[in-house]
C-alpha positions in Angstrom: -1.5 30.7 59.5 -2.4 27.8 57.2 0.5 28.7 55.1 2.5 27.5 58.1 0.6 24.6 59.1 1.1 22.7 55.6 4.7 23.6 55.9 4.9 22.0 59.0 3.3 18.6 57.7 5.4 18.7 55.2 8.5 18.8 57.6 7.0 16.5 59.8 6.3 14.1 56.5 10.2 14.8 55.2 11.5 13.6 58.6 8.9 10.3 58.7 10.8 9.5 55.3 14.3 9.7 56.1 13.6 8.4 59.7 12.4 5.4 57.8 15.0 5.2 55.4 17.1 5.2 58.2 15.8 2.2 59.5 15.8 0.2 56.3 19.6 1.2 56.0 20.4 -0.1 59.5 18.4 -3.4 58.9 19.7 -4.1 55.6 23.6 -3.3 57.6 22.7 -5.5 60.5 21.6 -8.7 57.8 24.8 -7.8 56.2 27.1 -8.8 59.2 
């Protein structure tokens, strides 16, 4: 079970990342135009 939990941080960490790479992109876009 703890096998599984750490995994699941970890996906939950991986998606915090590109959700906030996400955001820089689109702000960095929006300045842009």
């Amino acid at each position: 079970m703890q096998q599984h939990e750490e995994e699941s941080l970890r996906l939950k960490k991986l998606v915090a990342d590109l959700s906030l790479d996400k955001a820089m992109l689109q702000d960095v876009l929006a300045k842009k135009n």
